[in-house]
Each structure stands twice: as C-alpha cells, then as structure tokens.
Backbone of each chain as ProteinMPNN parsed JSONL, in Angstrom:
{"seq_chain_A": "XXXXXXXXXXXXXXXXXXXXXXXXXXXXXXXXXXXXXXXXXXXXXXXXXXXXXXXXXXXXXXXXXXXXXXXXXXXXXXXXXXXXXXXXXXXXXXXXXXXXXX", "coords_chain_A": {"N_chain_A": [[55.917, -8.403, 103.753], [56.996, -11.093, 103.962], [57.759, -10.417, 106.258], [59.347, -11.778, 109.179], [58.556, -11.465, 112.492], [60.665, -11.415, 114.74], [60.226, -10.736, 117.429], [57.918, -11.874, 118.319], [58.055, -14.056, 119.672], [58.662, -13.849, 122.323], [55.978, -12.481, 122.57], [53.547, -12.864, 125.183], [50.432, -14.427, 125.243], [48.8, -15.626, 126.871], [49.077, -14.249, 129.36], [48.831, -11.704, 128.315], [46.312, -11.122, 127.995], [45.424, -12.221, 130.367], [46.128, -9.843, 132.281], [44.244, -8.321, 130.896], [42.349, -8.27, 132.807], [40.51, -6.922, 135.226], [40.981, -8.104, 137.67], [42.844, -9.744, 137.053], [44.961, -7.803, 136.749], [45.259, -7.669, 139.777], [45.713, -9.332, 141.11], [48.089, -9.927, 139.536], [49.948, -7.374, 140.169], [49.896, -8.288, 143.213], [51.365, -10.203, 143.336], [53.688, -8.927, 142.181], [54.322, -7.241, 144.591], [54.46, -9.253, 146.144], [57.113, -9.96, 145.535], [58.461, -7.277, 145.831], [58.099, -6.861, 148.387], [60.023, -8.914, 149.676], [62.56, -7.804, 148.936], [63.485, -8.821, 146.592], [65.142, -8.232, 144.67], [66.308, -9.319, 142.041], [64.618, -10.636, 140.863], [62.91, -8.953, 140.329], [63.886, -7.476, 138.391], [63.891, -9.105, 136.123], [61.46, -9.752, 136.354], [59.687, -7.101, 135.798], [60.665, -6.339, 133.022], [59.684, -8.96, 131.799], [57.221, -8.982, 132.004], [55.893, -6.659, 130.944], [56.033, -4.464, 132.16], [54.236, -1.003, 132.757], [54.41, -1.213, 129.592], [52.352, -2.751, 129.075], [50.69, -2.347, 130.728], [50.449, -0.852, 134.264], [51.774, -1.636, 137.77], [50.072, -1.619, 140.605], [51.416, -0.516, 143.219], [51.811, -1.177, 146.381], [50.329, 0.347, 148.835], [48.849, 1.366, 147.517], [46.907, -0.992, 146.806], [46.156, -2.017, 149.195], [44.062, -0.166, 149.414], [42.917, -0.277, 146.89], [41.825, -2.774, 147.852], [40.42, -2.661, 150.029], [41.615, -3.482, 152.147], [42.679, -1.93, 154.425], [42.519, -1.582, 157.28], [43.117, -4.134, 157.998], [45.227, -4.922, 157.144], [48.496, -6.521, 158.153], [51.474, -5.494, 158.664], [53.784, -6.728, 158.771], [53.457, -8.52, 157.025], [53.318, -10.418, 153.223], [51.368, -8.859, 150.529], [49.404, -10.893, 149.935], [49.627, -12.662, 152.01], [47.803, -11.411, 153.404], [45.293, -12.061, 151.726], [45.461, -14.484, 151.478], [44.68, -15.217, 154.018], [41.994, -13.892, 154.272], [40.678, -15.607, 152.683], [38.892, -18.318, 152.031], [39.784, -20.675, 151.774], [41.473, -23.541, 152.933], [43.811, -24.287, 154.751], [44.696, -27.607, 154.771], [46.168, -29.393, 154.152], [49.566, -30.028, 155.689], [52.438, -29.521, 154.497], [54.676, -30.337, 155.995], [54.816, -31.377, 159.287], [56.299, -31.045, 161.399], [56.721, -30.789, 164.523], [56.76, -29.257, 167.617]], "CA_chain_A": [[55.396, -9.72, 103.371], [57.494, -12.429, 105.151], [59.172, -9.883, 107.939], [59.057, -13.171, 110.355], [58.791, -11.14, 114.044], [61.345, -12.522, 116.036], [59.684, -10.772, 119.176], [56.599, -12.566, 118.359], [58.367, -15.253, 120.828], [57.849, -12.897, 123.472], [54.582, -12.149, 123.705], [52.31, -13.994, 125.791], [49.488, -13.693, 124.649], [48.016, -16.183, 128.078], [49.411, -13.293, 130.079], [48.187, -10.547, 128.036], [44.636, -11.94, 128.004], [44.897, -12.375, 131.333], [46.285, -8.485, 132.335], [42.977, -7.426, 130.494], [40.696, -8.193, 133.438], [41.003, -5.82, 136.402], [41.771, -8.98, 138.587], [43.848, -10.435, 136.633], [45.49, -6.848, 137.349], [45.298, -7.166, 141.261], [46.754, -10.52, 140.85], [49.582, -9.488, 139.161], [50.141, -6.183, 141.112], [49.725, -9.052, 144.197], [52.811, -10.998, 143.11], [54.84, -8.185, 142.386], [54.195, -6.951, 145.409], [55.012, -10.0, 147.05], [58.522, -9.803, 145.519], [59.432, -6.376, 146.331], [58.074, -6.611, 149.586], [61.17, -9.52, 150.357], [63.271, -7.581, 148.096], [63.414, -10.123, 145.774], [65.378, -7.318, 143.63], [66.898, -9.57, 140.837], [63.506, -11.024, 140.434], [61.878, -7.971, 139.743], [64.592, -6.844, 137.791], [63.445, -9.837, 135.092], [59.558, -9.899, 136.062], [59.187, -6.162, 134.77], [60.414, -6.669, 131.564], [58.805, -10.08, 131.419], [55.22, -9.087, 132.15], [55.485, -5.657, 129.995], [55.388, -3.542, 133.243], [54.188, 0.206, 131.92], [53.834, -0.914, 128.7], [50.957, -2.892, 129.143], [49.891, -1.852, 132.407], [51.217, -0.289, 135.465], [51.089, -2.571, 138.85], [50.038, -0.996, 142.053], [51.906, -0.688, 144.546], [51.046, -1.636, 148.178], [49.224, 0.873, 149.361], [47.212, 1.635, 146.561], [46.151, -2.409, 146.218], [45.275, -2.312, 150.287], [43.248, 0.861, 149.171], [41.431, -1.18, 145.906], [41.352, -4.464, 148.191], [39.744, -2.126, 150.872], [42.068, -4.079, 153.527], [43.457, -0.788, 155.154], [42.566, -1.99, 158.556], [43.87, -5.753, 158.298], [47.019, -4.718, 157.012], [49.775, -6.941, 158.726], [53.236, -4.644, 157.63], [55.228, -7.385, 158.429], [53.279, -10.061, 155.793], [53.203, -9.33, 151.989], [49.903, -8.984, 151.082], [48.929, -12.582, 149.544], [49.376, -13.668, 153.495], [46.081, -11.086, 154.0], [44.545, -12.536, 151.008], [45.111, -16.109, 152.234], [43.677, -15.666, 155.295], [40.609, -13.668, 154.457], [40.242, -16.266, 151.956], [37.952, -19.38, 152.467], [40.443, -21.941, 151.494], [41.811, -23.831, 153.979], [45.012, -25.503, 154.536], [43.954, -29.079, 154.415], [47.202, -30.316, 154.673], [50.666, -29.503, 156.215], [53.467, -30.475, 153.977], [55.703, -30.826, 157.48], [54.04, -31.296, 160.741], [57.203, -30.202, 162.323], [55.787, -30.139, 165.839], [57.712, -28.637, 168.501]], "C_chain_A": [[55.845, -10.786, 104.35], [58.337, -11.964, 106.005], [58.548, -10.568, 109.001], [59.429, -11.978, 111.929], [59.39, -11.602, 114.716], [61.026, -12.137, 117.496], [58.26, -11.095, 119.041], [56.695, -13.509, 119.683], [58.242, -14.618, 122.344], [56.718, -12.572, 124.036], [54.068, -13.333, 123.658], [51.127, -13.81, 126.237], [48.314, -14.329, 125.677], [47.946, -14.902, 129.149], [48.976, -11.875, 129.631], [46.681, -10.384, 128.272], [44.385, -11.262, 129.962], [45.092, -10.862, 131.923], [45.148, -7.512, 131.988], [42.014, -7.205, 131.199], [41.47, -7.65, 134.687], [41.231, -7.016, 137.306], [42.559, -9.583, 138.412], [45.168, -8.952, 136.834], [46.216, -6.616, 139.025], [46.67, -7.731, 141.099], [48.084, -10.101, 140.874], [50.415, -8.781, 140.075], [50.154, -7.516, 142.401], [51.419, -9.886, 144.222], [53.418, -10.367, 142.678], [54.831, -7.298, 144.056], [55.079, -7.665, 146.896], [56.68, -10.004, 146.965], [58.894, -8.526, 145.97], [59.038, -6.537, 147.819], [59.834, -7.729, 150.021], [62.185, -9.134, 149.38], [63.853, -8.033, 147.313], [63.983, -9.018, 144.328], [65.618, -7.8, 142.086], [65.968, -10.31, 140.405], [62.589, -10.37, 139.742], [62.598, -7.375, 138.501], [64.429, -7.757, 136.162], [61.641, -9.514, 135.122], [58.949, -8.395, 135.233], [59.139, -6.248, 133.768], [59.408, -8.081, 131.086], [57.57, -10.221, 130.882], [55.001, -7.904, 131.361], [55.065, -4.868, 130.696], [55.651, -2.175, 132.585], [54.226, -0.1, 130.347], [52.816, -1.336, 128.432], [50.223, -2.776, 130.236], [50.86, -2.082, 132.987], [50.372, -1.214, 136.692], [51.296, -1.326, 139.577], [50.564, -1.462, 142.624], [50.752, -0.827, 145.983], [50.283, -0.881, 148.615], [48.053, 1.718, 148.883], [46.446, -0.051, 146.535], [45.389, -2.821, 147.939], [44.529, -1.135, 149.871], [42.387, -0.326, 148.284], [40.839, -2.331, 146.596], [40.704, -4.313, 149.761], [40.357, -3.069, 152.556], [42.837, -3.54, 154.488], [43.447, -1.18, 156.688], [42.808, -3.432, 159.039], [45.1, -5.598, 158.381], [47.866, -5.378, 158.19], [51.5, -6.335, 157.829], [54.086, -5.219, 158.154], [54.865, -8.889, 157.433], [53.642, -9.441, 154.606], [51.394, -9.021, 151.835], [49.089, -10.173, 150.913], [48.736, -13.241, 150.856], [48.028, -13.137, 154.132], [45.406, -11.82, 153.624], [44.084, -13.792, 151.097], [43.839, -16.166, 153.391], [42.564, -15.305, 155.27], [39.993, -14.791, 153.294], [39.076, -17.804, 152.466], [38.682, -20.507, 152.2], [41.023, -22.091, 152.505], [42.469, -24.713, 153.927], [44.327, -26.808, 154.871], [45.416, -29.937, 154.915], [48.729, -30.169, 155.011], [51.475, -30.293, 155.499], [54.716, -31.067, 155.233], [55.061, -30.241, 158.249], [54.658, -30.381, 161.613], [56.555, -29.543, 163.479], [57.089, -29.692, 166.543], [58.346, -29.008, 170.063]], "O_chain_A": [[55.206, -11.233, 105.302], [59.312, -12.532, 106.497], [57.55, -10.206, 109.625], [60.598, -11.808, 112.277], [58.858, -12.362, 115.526], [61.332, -12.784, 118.497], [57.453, -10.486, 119.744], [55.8, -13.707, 120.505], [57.668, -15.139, 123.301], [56.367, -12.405, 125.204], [54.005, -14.29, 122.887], [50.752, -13.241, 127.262], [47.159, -13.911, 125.606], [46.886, -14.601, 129.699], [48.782, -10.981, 130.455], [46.128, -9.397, 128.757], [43.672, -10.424, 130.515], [43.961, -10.428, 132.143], [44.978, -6.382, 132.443], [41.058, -6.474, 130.941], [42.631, -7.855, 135.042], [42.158, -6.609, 138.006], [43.194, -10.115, 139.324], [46.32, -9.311, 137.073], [47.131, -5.891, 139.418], [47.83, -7.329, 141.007], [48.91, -9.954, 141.775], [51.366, -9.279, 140.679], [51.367, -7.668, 142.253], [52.277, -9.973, 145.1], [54.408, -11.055, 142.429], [55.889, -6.707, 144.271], [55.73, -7.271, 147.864], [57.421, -10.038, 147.948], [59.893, -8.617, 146.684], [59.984, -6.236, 148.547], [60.71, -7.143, 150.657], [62.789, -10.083, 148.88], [65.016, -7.642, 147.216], [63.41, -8.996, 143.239], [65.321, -7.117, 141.106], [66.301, -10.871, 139.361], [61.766, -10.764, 138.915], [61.924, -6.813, 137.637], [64.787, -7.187, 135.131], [60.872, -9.176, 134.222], [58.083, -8.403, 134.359], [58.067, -6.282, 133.164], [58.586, -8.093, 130.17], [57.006, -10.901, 130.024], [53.851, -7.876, 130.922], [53.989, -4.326, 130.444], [56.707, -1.915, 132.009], [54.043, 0.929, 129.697], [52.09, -0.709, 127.66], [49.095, -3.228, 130.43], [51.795, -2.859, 132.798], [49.174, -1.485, 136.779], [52.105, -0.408, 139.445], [50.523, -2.676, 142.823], [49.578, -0.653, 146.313], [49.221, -1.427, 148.915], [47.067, 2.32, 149.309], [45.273, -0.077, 146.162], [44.442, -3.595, 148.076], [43.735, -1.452, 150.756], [41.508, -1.062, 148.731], [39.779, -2.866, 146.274], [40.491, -5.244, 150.537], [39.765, -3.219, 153.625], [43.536, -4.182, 155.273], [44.515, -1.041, 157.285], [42.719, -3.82, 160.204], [45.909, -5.926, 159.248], [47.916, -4.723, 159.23], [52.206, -6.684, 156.883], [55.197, -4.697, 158.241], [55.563, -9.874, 157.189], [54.139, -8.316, 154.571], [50.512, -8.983, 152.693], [48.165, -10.433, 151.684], [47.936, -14.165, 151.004], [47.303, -13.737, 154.926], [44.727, -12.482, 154.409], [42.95, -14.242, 150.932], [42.765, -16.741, 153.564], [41.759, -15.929, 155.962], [38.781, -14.748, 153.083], [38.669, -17.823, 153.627], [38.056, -21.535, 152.461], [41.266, -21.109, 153.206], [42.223, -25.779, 153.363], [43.18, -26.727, 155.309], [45.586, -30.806, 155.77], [49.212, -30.275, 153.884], [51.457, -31.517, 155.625], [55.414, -32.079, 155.167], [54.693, -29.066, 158.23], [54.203, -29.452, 162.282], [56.061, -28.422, 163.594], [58.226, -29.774, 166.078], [59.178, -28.265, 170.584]]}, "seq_chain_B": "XXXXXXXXXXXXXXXXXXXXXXXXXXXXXXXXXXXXXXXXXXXXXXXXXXXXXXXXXXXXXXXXXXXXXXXXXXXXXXXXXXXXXXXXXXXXXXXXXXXXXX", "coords_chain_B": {"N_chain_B": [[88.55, -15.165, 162.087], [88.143, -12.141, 161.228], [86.781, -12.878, 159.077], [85.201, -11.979, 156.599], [81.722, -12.261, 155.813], [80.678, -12.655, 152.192], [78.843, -13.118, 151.209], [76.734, -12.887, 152.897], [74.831, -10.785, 152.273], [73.544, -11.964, 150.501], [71.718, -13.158, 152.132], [68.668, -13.226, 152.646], [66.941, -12.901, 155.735], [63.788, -12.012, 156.145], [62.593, -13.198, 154.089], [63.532, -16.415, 154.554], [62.039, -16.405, 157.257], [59.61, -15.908, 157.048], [59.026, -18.721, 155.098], [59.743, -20.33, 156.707], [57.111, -20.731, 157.939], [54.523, -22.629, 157.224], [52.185, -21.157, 156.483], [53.223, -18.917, 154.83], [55.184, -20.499, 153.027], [52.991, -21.665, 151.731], [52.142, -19.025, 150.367], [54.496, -18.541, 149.057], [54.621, -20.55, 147.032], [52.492, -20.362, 145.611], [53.086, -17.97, 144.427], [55.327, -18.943, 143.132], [53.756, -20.522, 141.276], [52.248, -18.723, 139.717], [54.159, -17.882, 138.151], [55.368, -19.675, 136.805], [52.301, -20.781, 135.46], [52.371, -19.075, 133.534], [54.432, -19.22, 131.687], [56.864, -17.577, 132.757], [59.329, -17.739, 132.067], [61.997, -16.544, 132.334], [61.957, -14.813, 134.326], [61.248, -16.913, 136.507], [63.92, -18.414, 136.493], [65.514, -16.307, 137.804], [64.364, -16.146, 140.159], [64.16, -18.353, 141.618], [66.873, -19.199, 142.203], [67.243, -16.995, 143.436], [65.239, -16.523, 145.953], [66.12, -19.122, 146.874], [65.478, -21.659, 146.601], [64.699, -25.574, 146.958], [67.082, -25.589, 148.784], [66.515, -23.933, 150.645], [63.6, -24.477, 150.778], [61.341, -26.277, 149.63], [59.226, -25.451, 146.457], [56.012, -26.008, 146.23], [53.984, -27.928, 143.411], [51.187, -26.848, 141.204], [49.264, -28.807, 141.069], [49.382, -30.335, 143.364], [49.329, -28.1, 145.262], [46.897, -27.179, 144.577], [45.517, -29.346, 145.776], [46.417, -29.322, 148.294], [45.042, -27.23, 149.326], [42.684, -27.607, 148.748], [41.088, -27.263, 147.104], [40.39, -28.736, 144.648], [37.621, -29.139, 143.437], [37.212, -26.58, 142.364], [38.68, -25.135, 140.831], [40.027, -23.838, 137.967], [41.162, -24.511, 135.269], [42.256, -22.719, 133.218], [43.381, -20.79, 134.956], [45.506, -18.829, 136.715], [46.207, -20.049, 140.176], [46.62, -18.087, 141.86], [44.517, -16.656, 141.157], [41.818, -18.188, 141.836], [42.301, -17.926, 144.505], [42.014, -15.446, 145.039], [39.732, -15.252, 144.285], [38.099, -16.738, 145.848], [38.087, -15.234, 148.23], [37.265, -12.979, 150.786], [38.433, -10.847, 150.294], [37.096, -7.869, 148.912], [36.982, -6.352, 145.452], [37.471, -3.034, 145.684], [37.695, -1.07, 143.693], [37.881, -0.306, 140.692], [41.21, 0.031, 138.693], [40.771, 1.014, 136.63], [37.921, 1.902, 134.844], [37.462, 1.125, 132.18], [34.586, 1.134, 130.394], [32.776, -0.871, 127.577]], "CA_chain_B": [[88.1, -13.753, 163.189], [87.35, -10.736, 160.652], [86.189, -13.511, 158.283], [83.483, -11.419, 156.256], [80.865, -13.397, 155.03], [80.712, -11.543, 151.179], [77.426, -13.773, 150.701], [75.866, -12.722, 153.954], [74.076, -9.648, 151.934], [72.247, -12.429, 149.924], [70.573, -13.389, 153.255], [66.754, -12.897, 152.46], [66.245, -13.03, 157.114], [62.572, -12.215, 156.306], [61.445, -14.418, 153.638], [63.738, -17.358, 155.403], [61.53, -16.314, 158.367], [58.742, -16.476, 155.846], [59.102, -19.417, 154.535], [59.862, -21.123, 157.909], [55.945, -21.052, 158.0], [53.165, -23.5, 156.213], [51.619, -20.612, 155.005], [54.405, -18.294, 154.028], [55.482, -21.507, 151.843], [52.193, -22.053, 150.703], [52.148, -18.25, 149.575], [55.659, -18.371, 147.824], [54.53, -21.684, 145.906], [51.554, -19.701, 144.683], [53.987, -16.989, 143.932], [55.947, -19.193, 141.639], [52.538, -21.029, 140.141], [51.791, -17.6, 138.656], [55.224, -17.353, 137.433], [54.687, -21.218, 136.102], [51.631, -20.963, 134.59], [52.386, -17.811, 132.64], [55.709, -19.508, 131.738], [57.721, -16.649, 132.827], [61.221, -18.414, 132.397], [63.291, -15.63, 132.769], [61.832, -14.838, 136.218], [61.611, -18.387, 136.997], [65.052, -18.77, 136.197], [66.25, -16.178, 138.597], [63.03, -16.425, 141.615], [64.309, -19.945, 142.5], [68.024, -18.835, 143.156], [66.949, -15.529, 145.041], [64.065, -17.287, 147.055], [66.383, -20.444, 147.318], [64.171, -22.74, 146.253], [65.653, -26.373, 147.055], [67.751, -25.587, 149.474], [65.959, -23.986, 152.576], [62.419, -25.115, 151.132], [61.004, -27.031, 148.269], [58.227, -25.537, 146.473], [55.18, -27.316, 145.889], [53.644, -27.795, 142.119], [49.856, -26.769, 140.982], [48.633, -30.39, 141.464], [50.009, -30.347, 144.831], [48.806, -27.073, 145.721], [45.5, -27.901, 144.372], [45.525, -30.887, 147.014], [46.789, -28.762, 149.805], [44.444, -25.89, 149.533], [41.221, -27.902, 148.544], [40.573, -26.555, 145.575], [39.966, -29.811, 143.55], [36.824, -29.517, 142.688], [36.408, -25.165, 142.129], [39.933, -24.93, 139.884], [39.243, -23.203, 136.466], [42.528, -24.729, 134.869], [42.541, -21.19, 132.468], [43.713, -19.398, 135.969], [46.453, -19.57, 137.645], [45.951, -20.171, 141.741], [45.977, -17.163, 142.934], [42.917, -16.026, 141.087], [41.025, -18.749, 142.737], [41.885, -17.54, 146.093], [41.608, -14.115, 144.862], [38.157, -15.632, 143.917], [37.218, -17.4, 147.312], [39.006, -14.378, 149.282], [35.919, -12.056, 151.198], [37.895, -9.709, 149.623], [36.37, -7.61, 147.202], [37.395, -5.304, 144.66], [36.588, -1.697, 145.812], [37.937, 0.546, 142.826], [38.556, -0.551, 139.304], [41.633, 1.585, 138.185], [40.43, 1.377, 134.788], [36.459, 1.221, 134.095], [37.034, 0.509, 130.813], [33.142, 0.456, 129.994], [32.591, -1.348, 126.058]], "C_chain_B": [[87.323, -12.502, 162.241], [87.24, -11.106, 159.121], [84.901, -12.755, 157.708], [83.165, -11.893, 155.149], [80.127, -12.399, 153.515], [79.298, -12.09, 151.2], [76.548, -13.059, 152.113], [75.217, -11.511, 153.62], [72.966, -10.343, 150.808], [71.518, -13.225, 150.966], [69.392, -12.68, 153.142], [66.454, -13.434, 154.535], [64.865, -12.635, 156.662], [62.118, -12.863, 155.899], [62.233, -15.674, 154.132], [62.334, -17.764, 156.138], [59.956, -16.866, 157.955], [58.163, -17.835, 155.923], [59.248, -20.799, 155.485], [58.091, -21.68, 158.439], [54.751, -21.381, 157.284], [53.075, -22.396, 155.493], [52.396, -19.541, 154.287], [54.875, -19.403, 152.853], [54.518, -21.973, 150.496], [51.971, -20.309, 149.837], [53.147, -18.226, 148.351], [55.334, -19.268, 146.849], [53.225, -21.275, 145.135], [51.745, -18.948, 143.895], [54.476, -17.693, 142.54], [55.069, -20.323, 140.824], [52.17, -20.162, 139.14], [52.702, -17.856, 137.687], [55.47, -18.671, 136.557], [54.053, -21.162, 135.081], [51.895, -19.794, 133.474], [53.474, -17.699, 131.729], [56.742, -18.317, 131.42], [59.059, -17.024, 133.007], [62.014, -17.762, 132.97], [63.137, -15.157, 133.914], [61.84, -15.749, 136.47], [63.326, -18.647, 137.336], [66.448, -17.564, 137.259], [65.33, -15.807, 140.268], [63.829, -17.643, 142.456], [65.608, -19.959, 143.369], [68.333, -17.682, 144.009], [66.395, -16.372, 146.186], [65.258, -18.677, 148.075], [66.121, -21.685, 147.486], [65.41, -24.142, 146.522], [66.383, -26.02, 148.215], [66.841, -25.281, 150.675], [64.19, -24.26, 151.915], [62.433, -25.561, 149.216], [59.226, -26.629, 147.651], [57.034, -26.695, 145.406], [54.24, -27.031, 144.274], [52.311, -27.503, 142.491], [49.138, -27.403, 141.906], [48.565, -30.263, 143.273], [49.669, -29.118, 145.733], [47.535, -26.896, 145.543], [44.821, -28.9, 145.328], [45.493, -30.234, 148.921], [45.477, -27.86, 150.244], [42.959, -26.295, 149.385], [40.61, -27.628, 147.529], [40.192, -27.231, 144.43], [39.177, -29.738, 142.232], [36.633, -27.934, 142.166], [37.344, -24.954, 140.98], [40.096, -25.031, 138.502], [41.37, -23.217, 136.173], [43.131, -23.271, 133.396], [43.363, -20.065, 133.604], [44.719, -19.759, 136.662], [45.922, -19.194, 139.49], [45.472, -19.23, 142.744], [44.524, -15.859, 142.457], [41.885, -16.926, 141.667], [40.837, -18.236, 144.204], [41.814, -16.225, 145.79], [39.986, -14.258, 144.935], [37.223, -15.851, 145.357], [37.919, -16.536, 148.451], [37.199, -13.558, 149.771], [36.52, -10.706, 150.849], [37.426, -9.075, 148.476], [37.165, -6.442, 146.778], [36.653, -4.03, 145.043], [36.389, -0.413, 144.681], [38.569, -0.529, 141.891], [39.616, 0.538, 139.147], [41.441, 1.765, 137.133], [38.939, 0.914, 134.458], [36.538, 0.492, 132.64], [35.986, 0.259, 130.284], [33.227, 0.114, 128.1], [31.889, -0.63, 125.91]], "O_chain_B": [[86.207, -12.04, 162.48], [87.428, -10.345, 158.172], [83.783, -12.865, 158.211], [83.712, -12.018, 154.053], [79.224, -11.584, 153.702], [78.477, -11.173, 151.209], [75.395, -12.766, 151.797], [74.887, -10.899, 154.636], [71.975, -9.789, 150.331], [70.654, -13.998, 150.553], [69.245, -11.54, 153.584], [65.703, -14.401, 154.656], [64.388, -13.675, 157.118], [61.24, -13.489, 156.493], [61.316, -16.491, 154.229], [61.657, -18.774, 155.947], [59.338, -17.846, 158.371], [57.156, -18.149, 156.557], [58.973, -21.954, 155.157], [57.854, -22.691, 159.1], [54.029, -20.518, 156.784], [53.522, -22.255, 154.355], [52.136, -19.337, 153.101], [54.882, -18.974, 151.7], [54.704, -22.325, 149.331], [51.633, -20.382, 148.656], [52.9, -18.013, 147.164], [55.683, -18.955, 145.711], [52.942, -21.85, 144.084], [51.113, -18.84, 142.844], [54.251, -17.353, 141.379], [55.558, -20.942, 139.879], [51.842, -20.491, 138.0], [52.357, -18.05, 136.521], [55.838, -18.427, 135.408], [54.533, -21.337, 133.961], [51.32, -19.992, 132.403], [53.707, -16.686, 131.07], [57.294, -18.077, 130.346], [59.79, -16.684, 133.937], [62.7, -18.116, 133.929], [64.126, -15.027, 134.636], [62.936, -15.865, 137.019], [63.749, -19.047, 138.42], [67.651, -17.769, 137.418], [65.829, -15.268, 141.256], [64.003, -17.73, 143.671], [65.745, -20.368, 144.522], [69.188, -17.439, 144.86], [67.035, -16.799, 147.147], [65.255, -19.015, 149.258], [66.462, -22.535, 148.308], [66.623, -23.982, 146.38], [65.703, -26.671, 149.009], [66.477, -26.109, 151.509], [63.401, -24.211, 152.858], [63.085, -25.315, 148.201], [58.222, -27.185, 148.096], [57.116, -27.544, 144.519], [53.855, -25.88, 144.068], [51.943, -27.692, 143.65], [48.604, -27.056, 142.96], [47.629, -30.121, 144.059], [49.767, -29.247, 146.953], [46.944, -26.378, 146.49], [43.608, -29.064, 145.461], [44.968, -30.488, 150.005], [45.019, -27.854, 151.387], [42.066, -25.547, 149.784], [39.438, -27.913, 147.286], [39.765, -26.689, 143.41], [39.393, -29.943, 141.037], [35.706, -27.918, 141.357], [36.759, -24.53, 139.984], [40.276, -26.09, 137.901], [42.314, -22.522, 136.547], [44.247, -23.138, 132.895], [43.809, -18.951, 133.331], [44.852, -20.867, 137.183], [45.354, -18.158, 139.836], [44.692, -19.221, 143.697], [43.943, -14.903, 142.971], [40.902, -16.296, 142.058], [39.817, -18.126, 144.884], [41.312, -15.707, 146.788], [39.208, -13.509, 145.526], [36.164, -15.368, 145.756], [38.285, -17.078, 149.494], [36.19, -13.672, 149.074], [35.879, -9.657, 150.908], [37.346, -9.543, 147.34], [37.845, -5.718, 147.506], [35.452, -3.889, 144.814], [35.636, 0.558, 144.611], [39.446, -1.35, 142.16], [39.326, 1.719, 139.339], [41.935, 2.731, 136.552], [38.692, -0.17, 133.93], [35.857, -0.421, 132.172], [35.979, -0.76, 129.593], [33.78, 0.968, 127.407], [31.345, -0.516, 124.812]]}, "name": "protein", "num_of_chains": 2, "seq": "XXXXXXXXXXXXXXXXXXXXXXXXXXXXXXXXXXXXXXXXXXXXXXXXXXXXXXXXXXXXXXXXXXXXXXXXXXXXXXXXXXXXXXXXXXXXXXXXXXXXXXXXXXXXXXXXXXXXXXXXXXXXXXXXXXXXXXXXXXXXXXXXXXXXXXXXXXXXXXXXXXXXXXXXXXXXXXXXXXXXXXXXXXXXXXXXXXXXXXXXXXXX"}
C-alpha cells in the first residue's frame, strides 16, 4: 500500500526516455566514450551506476560506435570521438571564447 | 631533488592538451551539458575535479554553448546538445543495435 520507494529518487525518468531512442543511445555511448578515452576513471566509476549501464542498456565501445557511425576511415586515434562528430558536423564555431593568438 | 610529485599521476597530459584547444573545450562543455541536463550530480560532482574544471579551463553553460555553436534558432530544449550536433553531424546512423520494430 504505502511502501514509499526510496529509489524512486533515482530514477530519471528524462534519461530513461531518452536511452529509448537508438540516438539517444549513440549519444550516450559518445560521452562515455569520451571519458574513458581521457581516462576520466573516477568519472566513469559514478557515470555507470548513474546512467544504469547494463541494466538499462549496454554503451558501445569505440570501435563498435566508429562501426554504427560508419566513420572507420576518419577515425583520428588521438581525438575522442565527439571531436569526429564536431567536425563532420555542420555547426560552426561562431565564436572563440579566447582568441589567444600567438 | 628526489621530490616526488604524489599528485603528478592525477596529470590528465592529454585532455590538458585537449582542452588547450577551442574545440577540445567546446567538446568537454558538451560533455558536461549532457551530464547537466540529465542532472547527473554524482558524475557532475566528480567530472569537474577529474577534468579540472576552473582551474586549467572554465566550462561554458547551454546558453553559452548555444551562442557559440549557432544553434539558436534549431535547439529542441527536450535534448541535450549533443543530440543536435549528433543531428546536424553528416553522420549517419549505419546499424541500429536494437531494431526494436512495434
């Protein structure tokens, strides 16, 4: 009757939503990616549990997500991959937070 | 002389190196928009003192990344950032790992 869930406060239910759509998948898989690539260990070591890695979906790793994101021959292996994604992207820096010329 | 630096194993030299560049900065501040909008505290809460946020760079909010990137007028406030440029990226999705057909 009134067993109040105290891991109700946990889920997030913006983040679950969003996990449901295969890009909201890459995504994800994209920014974990980006952390292990700079071994961003004690980051990942919260973001798994955070995001409900394996229990609500498994992220790809790197060279399955240049496989789905068909960017096998861009591949820069010293960016993560968000720096491919930038650049094949159409957005365009607009504005330099520091000029910092040289 | 045989001063050893105990901290010198939380030297992140790549994402520094990273981060030393516009768009390495503008990736990490997309990085922690996800982790923002999705309010992932508990990664938040240890991203900023891995990364170093504040100290060797300052990242930049939504708004502000919204501004930088151009995105004004396309920015579906349900998504966080990097599904937009996932969106306006040329790349495409080659392989669902989950059809999921309804």
């Amino acid at each position: 009757g009134e067993n109040v869930k105290t891991k109700s406060k946990l889920v997030n239910q913006n983040l679950i939503d969003f996990l449901s759509t295969t890009n909201g998948r890459l995504v994800a898989s994209l920014v974990r990616e980006f952390l292990e690539f700079f071994d961003l260990d004690f980051t990942l070591a919260v973001f798994d549990p955070e995001t409900n890695i394996g229990k609500d979906f498994k992220y790809r790793e790197r060279s399955k997500l240049i496989d789905a994101l068909g960017l096998t021959e861009l591949t820069d292996k010293k960016s993560p991959l968000l720096s491919e994604i930038m650049r094949l992207s159409k957005v365009s820096v607009l504005k330099s937070e520091s000029p910092t010329p040289t």
